[in-house]
C-alpha positions in Angstrom: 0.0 0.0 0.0 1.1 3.1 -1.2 1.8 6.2 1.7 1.1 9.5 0.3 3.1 12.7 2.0 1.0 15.7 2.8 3.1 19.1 2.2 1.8 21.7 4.4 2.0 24.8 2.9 2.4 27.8 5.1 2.9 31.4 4.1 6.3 31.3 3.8 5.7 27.7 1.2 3.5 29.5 -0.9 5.9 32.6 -1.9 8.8 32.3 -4.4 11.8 31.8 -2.8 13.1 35.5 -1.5 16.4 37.1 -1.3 18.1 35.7 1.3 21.4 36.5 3.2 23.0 33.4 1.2 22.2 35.2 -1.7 24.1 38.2 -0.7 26.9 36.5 0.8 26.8 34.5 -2.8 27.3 38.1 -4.5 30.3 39.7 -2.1 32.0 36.6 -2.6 32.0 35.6 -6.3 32.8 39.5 -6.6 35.8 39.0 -4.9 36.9 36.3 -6.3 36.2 38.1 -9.6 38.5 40.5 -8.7 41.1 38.5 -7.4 40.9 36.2 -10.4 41.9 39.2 -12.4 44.3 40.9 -10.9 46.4 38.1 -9.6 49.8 37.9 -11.7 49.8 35.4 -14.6 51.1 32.0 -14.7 54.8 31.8 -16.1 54.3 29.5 -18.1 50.3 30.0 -19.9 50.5 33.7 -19.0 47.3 35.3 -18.7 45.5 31.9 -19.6 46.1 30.8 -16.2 43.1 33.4 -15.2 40.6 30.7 -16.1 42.0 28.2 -13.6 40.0 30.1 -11.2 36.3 29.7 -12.4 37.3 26.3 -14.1 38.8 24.3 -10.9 36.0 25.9 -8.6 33.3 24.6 -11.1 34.6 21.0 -11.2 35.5 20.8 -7.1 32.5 22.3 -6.8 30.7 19.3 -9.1 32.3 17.0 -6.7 30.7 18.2 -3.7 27.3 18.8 -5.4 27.8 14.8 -6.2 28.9 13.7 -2.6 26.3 15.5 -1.3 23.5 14.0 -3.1 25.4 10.5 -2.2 24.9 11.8 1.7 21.3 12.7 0.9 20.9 9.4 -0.8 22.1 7.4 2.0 20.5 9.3 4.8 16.7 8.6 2.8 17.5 4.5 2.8 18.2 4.9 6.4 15.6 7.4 7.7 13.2 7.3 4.3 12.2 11.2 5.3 11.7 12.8 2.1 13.2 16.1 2.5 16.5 13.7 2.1 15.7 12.9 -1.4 14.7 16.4 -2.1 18.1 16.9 -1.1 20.1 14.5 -3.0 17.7 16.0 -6.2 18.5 19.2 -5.8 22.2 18.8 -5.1 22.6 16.3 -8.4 20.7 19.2 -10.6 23.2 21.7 -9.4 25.7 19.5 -9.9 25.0 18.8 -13.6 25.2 22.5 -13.5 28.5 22.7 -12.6 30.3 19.8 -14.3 28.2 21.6 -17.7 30.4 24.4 -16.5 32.8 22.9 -15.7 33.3 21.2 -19.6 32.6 24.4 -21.0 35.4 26.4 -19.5 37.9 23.3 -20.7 36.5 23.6 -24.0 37.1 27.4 -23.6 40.8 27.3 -22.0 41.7 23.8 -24.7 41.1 25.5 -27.5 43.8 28.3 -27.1 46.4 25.6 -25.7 46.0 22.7 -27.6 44.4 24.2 -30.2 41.5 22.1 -30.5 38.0 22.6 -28.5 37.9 18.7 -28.0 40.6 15.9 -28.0 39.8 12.3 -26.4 41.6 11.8 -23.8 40.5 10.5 -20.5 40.6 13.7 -18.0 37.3 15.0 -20.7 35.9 11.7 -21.8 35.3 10.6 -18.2 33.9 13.7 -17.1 31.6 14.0 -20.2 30.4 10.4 -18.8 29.8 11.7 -15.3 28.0 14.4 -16.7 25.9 12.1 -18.9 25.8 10.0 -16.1 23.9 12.2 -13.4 21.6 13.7 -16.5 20.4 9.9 -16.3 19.7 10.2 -12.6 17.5 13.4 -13.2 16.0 11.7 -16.1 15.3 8.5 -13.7 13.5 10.9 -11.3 11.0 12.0 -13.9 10.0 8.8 -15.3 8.6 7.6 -12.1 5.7 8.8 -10.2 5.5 7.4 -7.3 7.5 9.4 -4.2 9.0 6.6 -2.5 9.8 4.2 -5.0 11.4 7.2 -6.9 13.0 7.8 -3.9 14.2 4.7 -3.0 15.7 3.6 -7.2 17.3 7.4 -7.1 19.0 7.1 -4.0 20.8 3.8 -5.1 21.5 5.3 -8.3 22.9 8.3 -6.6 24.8 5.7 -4.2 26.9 4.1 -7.0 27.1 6.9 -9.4 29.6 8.6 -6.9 32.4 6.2 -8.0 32.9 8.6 -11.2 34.5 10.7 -8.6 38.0 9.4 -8.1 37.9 8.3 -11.8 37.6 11.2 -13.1 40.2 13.2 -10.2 43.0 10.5 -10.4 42.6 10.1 -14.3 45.4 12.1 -15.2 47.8 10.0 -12.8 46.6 6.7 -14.2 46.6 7.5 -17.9 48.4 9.6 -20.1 46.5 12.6 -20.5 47.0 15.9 -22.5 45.9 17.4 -19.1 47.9 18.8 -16.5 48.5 16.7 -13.4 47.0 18.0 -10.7 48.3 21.3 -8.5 46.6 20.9 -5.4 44.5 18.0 -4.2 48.1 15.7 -5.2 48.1 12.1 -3.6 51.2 12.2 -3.3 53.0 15.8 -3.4 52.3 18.8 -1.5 50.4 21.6 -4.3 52.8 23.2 -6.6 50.9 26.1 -7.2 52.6 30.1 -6.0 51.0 31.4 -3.0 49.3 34.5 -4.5 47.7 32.0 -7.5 47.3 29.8 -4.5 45.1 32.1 -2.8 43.0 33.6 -5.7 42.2 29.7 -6.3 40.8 29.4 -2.6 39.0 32.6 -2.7 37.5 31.3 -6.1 36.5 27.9 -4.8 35.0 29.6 -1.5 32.9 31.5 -3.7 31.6 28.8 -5.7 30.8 26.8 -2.2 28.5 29.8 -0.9 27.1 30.1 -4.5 26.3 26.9 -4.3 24.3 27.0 -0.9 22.5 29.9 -2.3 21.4 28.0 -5.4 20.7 24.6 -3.0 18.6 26.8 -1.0 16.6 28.0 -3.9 16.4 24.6 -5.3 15.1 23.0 -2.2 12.0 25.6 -1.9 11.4 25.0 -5.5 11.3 21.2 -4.5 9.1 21.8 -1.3 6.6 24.0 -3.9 6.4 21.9 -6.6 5.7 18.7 -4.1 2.9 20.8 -2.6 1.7 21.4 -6.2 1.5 17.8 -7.3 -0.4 17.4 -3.7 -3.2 19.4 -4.9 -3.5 17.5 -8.2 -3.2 14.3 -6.1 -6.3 15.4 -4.2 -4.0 15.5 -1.4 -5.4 17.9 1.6 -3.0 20.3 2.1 -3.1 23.1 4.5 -3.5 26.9 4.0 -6.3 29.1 3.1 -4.7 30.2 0.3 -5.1 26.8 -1.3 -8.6 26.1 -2.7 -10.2 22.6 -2.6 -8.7 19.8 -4.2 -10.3 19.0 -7.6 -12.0 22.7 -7.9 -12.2 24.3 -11.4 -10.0 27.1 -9.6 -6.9 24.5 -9.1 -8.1 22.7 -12.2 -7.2 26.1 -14.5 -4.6 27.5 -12.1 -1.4 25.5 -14.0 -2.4 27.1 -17.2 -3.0 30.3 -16.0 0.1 30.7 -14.0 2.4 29.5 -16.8 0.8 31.7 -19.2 3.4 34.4 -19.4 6.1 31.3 -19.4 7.6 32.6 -22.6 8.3 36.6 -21.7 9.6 35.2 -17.9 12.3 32.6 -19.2 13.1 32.6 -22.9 15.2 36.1 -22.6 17.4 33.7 -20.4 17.6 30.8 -22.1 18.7 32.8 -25.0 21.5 34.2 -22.9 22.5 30.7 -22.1 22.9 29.8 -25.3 24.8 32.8 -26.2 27.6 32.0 -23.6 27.4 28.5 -25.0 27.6 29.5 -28.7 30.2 32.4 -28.2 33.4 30.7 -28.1 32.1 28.8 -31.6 30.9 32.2 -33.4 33.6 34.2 -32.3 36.8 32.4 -32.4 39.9 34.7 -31.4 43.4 34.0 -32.0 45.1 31.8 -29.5 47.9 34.7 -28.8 45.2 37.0 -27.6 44.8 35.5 -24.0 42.5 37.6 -22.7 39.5 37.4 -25.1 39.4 33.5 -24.4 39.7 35.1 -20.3 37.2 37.3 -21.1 34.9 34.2 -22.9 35.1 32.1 -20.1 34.4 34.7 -17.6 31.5 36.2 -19.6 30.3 32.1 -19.8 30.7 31.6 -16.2 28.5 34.3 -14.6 26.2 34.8 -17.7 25.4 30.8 -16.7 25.1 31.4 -12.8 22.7 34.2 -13.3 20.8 32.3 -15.9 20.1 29.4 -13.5 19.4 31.8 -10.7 16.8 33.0 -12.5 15.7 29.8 -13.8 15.2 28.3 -10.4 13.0 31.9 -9.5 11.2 31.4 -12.5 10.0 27.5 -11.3 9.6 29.1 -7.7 7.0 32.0 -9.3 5.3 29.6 -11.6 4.4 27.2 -8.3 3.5 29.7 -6.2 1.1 31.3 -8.6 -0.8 27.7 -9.0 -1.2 27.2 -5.4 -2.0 31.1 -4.5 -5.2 30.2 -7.4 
């Protein structure tokens, strides 16, 4: 026999997800790390290249935590079977996918000008492409099942073993040949070989992507919490809150077409900004001796796709709201 979850929805439920201190702390930070990203001194030896280190190593550590996490949250539902631990492990694996998209973008980006291609098979790239591929299956998984708990319960064993593309994917360049440089800083067997001040900008950018990434959990967890209460109207579920009409009125009934009316004026302007900073480094292909337009590209690339997802994840948080305030 099936158990079906009620979602109370309070006040605070029912309104997109508002700016937040996170959210603040998310700005300062990935401001400063801006700046320190720039102004740092260039590499000796890729000169002004080197700037991209700092949004591209963030982004992939920064995958890796996104992925542990949802193996945490994964592990935590088997044991307690609490829901809000599979909303967890969700939300975490969708900003993780985020990240390692980033994360092969801004390789593509700083390739290109040093090897001279956008893409070369070799097994730093191909396995991270899988793990990408990889975790899209585990978001795809979650939507072809309807049922809470037994989508629960398949995603957090999928989420379980899909962490082992972790280590593979960090200790590839030690075990293979690889066109990719060896590692500067999480070295098994080394101390990092990195110069303090490039050292520091590199922390600074990676501490930034952490707090960005709690923001953009955050957000992704009310969405979660929204869109749960949602599918508990349609259910017939009761849910609580006076600003939730019967289950199965005409009211509820009309409410999801109504509120994503206006779909196309809230989110389209950003999709198409996504796939400008996608496109860009295809249209406009500078000459590898000018460094800092490929800087500038994957800089450009990097916060043109945080804001885009930010607003994304407001955009599902507005459209949920709207059906339950009907």
């Amino acid at each position: 026999m099936t158990t079906q979850h009620k979602h109370p929805t309070t006040a605070e439920t029912l309104r997109p997800a508002r700016w937040h201190w996170l959210d603040t702390a998310a700005v300062g930070t990935i401001g400063t790390a801006l700046a320190a990203g720039l102004l740092v001194p260039a590499d000796v030896v890729q000169g002004e290249l080197s700037r991209l280190m700092y949004v591209h190593v963030p982004a992939a550590w920064l995958a890796y935590l996104a992925f542990l996490v949802t193996l945490a949250g994964s592990v935590a539902y088997l044991v307690t079977r609490r829901m809000r631990w599979d909303r967890l492990a969700a939300a975490s694996a969708e900003a993780g996918v985020f990240f390692t998209g980033l994360t092969l973008l801004l390789g593509m980006v700083w390739g290109k000008p040093v090897w001279l291609v956008w893409w070369t098979w070799e097994a730093r790239l191909v396995l991270t492409a899988v793990m990408f591929f990889v975790y899209l299956g585990y978001l795809a998984l979650r939507r072809v099942i309807d049922e809470p708990e037994l989508r629960a319960k398949r995603s957090a064993v999928f989420g379980i073993l899909a962490v082992v593309q972790i280590p593979l994917v960090h200790f590839s360049v030690v075990w293979w040949r690889s066109l990719h440089q060896q590692a500067t800083v999480l070295r098994p067997d080394a101390d990092p070989q990195i110069d303090p001040p490039l050292f520091a900008a590199l922390i600074m950018g990676v501490v930034a992507f952490m707090v960005v990434y709690a923001a953009l959990l955050r957000r992704r967890m009310h969405v979660s919490r929204l869109e749960a209460a949602v599918r508990s109207v349609d259910d017939g579920v009761s849910v609580a809150g006076d600003a939730v009409v019967a289950p199965g009125s005409a009211t509820v009934e009309a409410a999801p077409s109504r509120a994503t009316h206006r779909a196309p004026a809230l989110i389209i302007p950003w999709i198409l900004v996504a796939a400008a900073a996608v496109v860009a480094p295809f249209l406009w292909n500078p000459s590898p001796d000018n460094q800092w337009a490929w800087v500038s590209l994957g800089y450009v690339a990097t916060y043109a796709s945080l804001i885009v997802y930010a607003r994304y994840l407001w955009y599902r948080s507005r459209v949920a709201s709207r059906v339950l305030a009907e």
